[in-house]
Phi, psi and omega in degrees: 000117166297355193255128189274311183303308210277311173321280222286324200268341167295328202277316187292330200276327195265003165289280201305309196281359171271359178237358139277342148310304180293341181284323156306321174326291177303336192272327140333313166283306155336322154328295193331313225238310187263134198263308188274132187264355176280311179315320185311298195311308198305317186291315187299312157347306200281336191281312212247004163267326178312300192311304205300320169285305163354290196282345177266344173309292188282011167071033170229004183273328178290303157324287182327311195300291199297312147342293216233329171088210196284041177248328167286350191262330176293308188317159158287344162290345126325308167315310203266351192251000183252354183295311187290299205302296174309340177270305183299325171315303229292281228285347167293314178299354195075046179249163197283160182288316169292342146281347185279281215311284199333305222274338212278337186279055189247306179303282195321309189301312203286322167304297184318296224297315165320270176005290192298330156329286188261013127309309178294330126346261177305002155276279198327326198283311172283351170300308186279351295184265154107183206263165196241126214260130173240141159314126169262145178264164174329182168251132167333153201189135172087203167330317207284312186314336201274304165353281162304319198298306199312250241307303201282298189336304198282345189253022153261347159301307188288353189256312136016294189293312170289012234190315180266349174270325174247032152205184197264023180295317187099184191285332179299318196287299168305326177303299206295331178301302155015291194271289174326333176221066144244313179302312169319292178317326134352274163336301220266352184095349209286327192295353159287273206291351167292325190272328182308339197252335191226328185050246262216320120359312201262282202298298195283030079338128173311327187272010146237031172256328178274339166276349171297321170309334183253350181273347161284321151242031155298342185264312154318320179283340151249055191034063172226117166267358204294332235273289162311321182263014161254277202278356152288000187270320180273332178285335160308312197303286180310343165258340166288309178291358162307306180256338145344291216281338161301305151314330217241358187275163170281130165254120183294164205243120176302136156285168221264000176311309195283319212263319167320288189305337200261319199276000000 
């Protein structure tokens, strides 16, 4: 393909929608073993953000990014991979490991901290609000749930990609869009039938990290906390072993441009 956007937004919808396909897997296996499905959904989070700090440790998460763009970067395994990513930049730049980690969580927090907002937002709207209910059709099952994860994953990676290549939002930006209608959906009823139709499609995407943010605290305003205390809990999880792999990784070798300007 001669066209780089339309080349990017292919690679990101069949990257992003194959690691929420593996990702309904995992949550699957999980199933197995575990009766709560919210403990499944945490684990599975915890699980495909571990890989995601791995594979940027070994310098293979970076090849994806060039592959697939923001398909490798929207999963939540992504997330735990731009944390481990944003640190290792540091120590490429020569900065000390205790300034690499500081400077390095600064993007990732400016992310969480959206994510956390705008749940908290939108649970305000809907308390006051009151919540807007949509016919749901059954939910997928078998074969059809990989489908959907596959089918919706990639094309919220893919629109992700077009959105960050044809404006000035940037990567921040686009991500913050993200996340604004992972809440909205929330709000709007929409994440019922979306997740029924896609599940881990739907969820292991950022913009279903902002919507876990906002059903926690919709679970807070009715005084239930397990919900909030799960995901602060994935998010402790997902920032330590993040920065494991951020000490313990091969630091990619800066080009000499980026090392003139760092310096």
């Amino acid at each position: 393909m001669k066209n780089p956007v339309v080349k990017m937004c292919v690679g990101a919808f069949w990257l992003g929608g194959l690691i929420c396909a593996i990702a309904q897997g995992i949550l699957h296996i999980y199933i197995l073993f575990v009766p709560d499905m919210l403990m499944c959904i945490a684990f599975t989070l915890c699980t495909i953000g571990l890989v995601g700090a791995i594979q940027t440790a070994t310098g293979f998460q970076f090849k994806m990014v060039g592959v697939g763009g923001m398909g490798a970067q929207v999963p939540l395994s992504g997330f735990a991979a731009g944390i481990t990513t944003c640190i290792l930049m540091e120590r490429a730049a020569g900065h000390p490991m205790g300034k690499s980690i500081i400077r390095g969580y600064k993007i990732p927090a400016i992310l969480a901290g959206t994510a956390f907002l705008f749940g908290f937002i939108g649970a305000l709207i809907t308390k006051f609000a009151g919540p807007i209910t949509l016919a749901a059709s059954p939910p997928n099952t078998g074969v059809m749930i990989f489908i959907g994860a596959f089918i919706v994953g990639g094309i919220i990676c893919a629109c992700c990609q077009f959105i960050q290549m044809v404006t000035k939002l940037g990567f921040v930006g686009t991500l913050t869009v993200l996340m604004a209608f992972g809440a909205a959906c929330g709000v709007l009823g929409w994440s019922g039938p979306m997740g029924g139709f896609a599940q881990m499609g739907f969820i292991a995407p950022l913009s279903g990290f902002a919507e876990f943010c906002y059903q926690c605290f919709m679970g807070v305003f009715s005084s239930s906390f397990i919900s909030i205390i799960t995901l602060i809990l994935v998010v402790i999880f997902l920032w330590i072993v993040a920065t494991i792999c951020a000490i313990v990784g091969r630091v990619p070798a800066l080009p000499p441009a980026a090392e003139e300007t760092t310096a």
